[in-house]
N, C-alpha and C positions, 0 to 999 in steps of 0.2 A: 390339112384344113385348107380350103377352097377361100376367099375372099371376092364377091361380086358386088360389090356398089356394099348396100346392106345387107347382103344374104351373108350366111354363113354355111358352109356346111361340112360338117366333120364326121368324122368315121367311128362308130363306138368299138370301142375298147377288143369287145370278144371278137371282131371279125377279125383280127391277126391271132388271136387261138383257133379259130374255124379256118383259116387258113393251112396254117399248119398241122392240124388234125388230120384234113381231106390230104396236104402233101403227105404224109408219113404213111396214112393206112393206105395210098393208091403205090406207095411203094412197096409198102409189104405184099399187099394184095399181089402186085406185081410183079413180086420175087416168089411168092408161093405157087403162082401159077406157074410160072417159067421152070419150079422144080418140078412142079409136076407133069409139062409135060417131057423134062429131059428124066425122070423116072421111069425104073423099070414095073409095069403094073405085075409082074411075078415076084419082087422081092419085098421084102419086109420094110414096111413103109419107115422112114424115118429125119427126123429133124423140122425143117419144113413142111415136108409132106404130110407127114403124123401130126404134124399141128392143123393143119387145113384139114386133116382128114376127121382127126376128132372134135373140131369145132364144126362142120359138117354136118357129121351125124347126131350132137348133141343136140344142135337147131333143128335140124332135120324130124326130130324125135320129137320136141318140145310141141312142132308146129304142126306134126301129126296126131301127136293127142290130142289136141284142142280142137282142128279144124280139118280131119279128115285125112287120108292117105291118098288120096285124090288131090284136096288143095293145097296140100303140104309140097305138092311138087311145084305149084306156080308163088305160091306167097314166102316158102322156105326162103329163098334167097333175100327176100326184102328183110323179112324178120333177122333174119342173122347179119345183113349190113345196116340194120334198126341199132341192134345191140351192141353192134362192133363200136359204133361212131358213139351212140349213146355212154358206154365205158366208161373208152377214153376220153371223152370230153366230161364225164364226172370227176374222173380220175386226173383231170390235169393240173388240177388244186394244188396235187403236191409238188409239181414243179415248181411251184408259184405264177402261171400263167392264169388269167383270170377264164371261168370256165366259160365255154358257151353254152351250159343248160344255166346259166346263171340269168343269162337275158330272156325274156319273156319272149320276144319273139322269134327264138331257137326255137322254145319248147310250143310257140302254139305253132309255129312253123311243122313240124314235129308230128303236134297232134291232126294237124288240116290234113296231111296226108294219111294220116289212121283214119280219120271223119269222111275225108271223099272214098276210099277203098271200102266201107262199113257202107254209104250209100250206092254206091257203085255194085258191089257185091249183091247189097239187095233188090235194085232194079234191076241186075241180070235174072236173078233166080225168078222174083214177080213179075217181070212187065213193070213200062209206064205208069199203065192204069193201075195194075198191084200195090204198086210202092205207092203212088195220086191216096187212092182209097185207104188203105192202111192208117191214115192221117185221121179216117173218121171214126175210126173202131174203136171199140165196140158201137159206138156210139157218136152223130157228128159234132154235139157240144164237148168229146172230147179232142179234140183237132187242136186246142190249145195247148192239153198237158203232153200231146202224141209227138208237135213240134219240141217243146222245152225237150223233151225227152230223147228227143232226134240231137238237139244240142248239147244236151247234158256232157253225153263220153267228151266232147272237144274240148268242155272249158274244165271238166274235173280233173284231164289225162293233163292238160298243159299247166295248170297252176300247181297241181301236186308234183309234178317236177320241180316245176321253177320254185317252190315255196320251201320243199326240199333241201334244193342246193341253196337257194340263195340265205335262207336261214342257217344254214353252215357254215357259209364260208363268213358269215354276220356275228357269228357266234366265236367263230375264233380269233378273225379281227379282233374281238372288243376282247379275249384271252391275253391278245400278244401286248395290246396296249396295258391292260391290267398287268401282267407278269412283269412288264417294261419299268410299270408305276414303283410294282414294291421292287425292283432290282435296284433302283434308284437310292434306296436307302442305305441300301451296305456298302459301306466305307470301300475304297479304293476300285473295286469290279462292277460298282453299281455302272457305269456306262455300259454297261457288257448285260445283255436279258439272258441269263444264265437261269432263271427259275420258267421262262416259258422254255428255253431246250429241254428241259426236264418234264415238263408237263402237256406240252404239245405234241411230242409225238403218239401218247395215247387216244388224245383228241381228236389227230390226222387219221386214227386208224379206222373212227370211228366214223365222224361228220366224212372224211374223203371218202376211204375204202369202203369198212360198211355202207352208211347208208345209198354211198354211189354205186354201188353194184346192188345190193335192193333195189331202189326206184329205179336201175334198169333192167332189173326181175321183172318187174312190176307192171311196167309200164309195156313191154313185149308182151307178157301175158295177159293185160286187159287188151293190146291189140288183135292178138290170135284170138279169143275169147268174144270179144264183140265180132269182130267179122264170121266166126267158125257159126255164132249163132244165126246170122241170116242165108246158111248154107244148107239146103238139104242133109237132112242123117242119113249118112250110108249104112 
């Protein structure tokens, strides 16, 4: 925290989970490469390599059904470092580090870059004037719903994240303090939340794991999905 006359300014919470996110997967990232290029490409891939290789091809595969074998070769890599980061920043609830799809503006952070790629994508394929025009279609009194409709993917893909985790990790909170409440009663171990160890970890398996790895199902596939749709069908 900063102190200038009256100003304040302080740092929220998730950016030391965002920190450590980006330090951990530029390490891995950077030890998977390093094995593969000291691998041999004749032998039987294995450890690192067979990891990078089958996350690869899964993204690879996902981002070709959706949007083409053509732009599967240039958008693949963003969609599989989408998912990577997205994950593990679901999934670090269970550390106990606070996540960063938790903050609102991770997830619209997030979604601005699916929204510019989805317009971006469309102005290459129409033209200026294509993508200008398109605003009036069918019809020019509908230029109103044609915009919302332009905005719609950004504020549905970012709040359905962030509403997501943030109603999870809200939901177990008010768990732990409740289990805390009734452990308080039993004689001698009540300082001890002995009924939320018992009950929270089905919760974590659920609110962290599931649905943190859903809503980054989710949320990759409406990105490959909106942009595959303003691409030419091969």
């Amino acid at each position: 925290m900063l102190n200038n006359s009256d100003k304040v300014l302080s740092l929220q919470i998730e950016v030391f989970s965002i920190i450590i996110i980006t330090s951990v997967l530029l390490l891995f990232l950077f030890l998977i490469g390093r094995a593969i290029k000291k691998s041999d490409p004749l032998a039987k891939p294995k450890g690192l390599v067979l990891i990078g290789m089958i996350y690869y091809q899964m993204m690879s595969g996902l981002t070709k059904d959706n949007m083409g074998a053509k732009a599967a070769v240039k958008f693949a890599p963003y969609i599989a470092t989408l998912a990577l980061y997205m994950a593990v920043s679901n999934l670090l609830g269970l550390l106990g580090f606070n996540q960063p799809t938790g903050n609102y503006s991770v997830t619209l952070a997030l979604a601005l870059i699916t929204f510019f790629l989805i317009q971006y994508t469309k102005i290459k394929v129409n033209g200026v004037g294509g993508y200008a025009k398109g605003f009036f279609e069918p019809f020019p009194p509908f230029v109103i719903m044609n915009v919302f409709g332009t905005v719609a993917p950004l504020i549905s893909m970012s709040l359905r994240l962030f509403g997501n985790i943030t109603s999870g990790g809200t939901i177990m909170m008010l768990v732990y303090v409740f289990t805390e409440w009734l452990s308080s009663f039993v004689p001698l171990i009540g300082g001890f939340n002995f009924i939320g160890v018992v009950v929270a970890p089905a919760l974590h398996a659920y609110f962290d794991v599931f649905s943190g790895l859903i809503q980054t199902y989710i949320f990759i596939m409406l990105t490959t999905i909106f942009i595959g749709n303003e691409l030419p069908q091969e």
